[in-house]
DOTIDREN-929983 format. One record per atom (N, C-alpha, C): x, y, z; residue number from 1; residue in one letter. Coordinates in steps of 0.2 Angstrom, whole numbers, padded with zeros to 4 digits. Example, Ala and Ser with C-alpha at 12.3 -4.5 7.8 and 13.67 -1.06 7.14 Angstrom:
+-------+-------+-------+------+------+
|    xx |    yy |    zz | resi | resn |
+-------+-------+-------+------+------+
|  0066 | -0028 |  0039 |    1 |    A |
|  0062 | -0022 |  0039 |    1 |    A |
|  0066 | -0016 |  0039 |    1 |    A |
|  0064 | -0011 |  0035 |    2 |    S |
|  0068 | -0005 |  0036 |    2 |    S |
|  0064 |  0000 |  0039 |    2 |    S |
+-------+-------+-------+------+------+
//
This chain:
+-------+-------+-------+------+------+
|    xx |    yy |    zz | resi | resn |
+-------+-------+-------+------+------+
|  0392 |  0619 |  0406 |    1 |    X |
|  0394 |  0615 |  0401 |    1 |    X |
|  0390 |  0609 |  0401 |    1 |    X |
|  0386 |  0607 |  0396 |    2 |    X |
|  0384 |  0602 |  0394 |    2 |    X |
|  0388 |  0595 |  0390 |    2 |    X |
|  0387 |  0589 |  0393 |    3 |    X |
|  0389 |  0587 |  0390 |    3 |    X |
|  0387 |  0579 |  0387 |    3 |    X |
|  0384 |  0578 |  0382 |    4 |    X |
|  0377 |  0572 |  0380 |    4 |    X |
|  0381 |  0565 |  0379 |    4 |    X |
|  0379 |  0561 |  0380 |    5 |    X |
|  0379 |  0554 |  0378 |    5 |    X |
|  0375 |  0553 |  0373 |    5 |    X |
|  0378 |  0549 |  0368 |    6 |    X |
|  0377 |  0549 |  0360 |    6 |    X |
|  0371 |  0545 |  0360 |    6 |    X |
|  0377 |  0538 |  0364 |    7 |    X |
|  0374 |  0532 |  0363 |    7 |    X |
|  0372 |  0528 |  0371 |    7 |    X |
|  0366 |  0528 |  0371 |    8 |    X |
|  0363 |  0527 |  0376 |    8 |    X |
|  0360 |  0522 |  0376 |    8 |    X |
|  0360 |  0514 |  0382 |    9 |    X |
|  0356 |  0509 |  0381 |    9 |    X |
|  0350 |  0511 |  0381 |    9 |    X |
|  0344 |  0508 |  0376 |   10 |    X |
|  0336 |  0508 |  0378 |   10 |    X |
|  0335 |  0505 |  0384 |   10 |    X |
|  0330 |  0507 |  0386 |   11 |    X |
|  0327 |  0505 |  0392 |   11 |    X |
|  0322 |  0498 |  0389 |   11 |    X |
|  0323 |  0494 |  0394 |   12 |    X |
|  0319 |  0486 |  0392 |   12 |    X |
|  0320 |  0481 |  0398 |   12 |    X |
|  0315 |  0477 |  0398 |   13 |    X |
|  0314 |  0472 |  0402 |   13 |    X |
|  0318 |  0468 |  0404 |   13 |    X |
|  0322 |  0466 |  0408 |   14 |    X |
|  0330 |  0463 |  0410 |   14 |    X |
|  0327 |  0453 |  0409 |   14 |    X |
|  0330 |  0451 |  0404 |   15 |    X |
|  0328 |  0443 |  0403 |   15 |    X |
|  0330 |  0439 |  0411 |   15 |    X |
|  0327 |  0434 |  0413 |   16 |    X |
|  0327 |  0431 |  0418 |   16 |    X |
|  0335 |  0429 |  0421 |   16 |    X |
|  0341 |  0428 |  0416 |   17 |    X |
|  0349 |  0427 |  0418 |   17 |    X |
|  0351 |  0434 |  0421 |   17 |    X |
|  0347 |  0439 |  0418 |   18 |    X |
|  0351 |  0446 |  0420 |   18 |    X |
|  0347 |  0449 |  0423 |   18 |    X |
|  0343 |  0446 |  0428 |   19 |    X |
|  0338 |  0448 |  0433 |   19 |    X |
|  0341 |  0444 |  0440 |   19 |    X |
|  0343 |  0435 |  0437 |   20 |    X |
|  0344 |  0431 |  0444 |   20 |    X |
|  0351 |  0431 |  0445 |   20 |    X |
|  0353 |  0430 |  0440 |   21 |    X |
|  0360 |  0428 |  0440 |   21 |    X |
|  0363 |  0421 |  0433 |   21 |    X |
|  0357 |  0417 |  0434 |   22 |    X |
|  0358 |  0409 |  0432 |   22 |    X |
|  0351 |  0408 |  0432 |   22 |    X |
|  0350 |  0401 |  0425 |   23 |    X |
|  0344 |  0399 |  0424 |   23 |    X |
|  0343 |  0393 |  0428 |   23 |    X |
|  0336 |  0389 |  0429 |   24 |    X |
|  0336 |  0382 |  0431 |   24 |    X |
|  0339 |  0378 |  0430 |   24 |    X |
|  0341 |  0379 |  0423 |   25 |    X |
|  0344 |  0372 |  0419 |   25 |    X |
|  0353 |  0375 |  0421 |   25 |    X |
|  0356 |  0379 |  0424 |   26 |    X |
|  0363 |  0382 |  0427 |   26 |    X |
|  0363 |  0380 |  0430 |   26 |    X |
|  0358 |  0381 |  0436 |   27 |    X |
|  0359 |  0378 |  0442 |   27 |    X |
|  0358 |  0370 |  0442 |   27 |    X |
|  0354 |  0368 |  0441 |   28 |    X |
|  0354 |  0359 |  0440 |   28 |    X |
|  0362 |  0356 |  0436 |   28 |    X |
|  0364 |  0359 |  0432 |   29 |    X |
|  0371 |  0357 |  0429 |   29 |    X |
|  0377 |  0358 |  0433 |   29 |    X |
|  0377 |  0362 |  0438 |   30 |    X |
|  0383 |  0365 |  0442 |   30 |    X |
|  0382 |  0363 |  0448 |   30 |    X |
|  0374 |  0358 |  0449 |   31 |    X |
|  0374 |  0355 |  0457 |   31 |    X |
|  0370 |  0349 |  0456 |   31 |    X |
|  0372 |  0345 |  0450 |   32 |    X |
|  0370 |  0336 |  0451 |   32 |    X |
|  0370 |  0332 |  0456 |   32 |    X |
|  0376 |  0332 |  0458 |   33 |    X |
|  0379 |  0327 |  0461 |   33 |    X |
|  0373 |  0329 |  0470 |   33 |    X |
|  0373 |  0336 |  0472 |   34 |    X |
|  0371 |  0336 |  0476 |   34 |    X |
|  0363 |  0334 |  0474 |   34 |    X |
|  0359 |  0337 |  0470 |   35 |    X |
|  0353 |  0335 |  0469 |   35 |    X |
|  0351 |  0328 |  0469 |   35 |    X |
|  0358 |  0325 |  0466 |   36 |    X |
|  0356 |  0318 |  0467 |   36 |    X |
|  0356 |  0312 |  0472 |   36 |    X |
|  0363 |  0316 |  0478 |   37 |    X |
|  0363 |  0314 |  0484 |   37 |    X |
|  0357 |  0317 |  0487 |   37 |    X |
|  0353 |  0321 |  0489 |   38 |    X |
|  0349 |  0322 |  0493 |   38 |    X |
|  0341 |  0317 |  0491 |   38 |    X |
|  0341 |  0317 |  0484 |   39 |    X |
|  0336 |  0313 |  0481 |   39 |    X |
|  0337 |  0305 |  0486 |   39 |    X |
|  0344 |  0304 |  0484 |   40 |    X |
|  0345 |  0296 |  0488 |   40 |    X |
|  0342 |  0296 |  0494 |   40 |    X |
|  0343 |  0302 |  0498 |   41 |    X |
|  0343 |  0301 |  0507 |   41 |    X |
|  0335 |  0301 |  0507 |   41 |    X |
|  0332 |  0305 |  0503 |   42 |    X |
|  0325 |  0305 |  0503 |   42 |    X |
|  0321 |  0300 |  0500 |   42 |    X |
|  0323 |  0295 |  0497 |   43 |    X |
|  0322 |  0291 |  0493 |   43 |    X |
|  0322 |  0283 |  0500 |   43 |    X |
|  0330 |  0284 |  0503 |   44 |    X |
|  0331 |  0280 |  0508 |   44 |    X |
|  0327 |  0281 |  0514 |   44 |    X |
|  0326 |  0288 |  0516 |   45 |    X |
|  0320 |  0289 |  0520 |   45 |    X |
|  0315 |  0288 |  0519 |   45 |    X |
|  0310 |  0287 |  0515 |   46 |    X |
|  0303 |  0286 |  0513 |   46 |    X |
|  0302 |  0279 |  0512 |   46 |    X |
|  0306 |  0275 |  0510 |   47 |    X |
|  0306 |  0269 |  0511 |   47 |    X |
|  0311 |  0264 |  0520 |   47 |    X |
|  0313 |  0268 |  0523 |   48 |    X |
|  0313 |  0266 |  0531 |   48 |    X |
|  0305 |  0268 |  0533 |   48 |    X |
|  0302 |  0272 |  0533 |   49 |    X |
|  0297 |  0274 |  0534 |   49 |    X |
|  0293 |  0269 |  0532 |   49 |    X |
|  0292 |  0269 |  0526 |   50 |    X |
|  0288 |  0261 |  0524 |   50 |    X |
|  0287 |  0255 |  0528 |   50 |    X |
|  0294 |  0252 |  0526 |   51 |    X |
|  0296 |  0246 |  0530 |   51 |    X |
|  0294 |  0246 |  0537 |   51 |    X |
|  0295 |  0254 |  0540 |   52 |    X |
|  0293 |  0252 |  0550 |   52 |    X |
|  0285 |  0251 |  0550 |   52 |    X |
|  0282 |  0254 |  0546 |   53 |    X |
|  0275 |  0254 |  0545 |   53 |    X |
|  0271 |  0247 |  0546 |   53 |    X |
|  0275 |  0244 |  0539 |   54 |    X |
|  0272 |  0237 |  0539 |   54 |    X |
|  0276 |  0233 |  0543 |   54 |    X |
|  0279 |  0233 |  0546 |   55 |    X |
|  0282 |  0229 |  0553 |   55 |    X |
|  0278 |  0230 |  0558 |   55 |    X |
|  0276 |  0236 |  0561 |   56 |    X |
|  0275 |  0237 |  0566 |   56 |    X |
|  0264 |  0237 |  0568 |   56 |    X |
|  0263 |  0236 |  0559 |   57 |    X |
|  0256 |  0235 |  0557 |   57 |    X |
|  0251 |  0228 |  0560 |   57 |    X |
|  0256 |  0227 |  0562 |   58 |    X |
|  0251 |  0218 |  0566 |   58 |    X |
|  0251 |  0218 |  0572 |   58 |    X |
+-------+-------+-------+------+------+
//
């Protein structure tokens, strides 16, 4: 018994959403708040960092 499928997907290169999941711009919209909290800490980091610098420069 054979039995054939008419209608069959073509075969084709899977676009970058249906390969990963989500695109850059997906994930940046779904985790601002944390993107932008971790920017502060690194931001407030880099500038403690600074300030000991030149305190401790003389």
């Amino acid at each position: 018994m054979n039995i054939q499928q008419e209608h069959l997907p073509k075969d084709r290169p899977a676009t970058r959403e249906e390969e990963w999941g989500y695109s850059l711009q997906n994930f940046i919209e779904g985790n601002w708040e944390y993107i932008l909290g971790i920017l502060f800490v690194l931001v407030v980091f880099l500038y403690a960092r600074h300030s000991w610098r030149k305190r401790h420069e003389r």
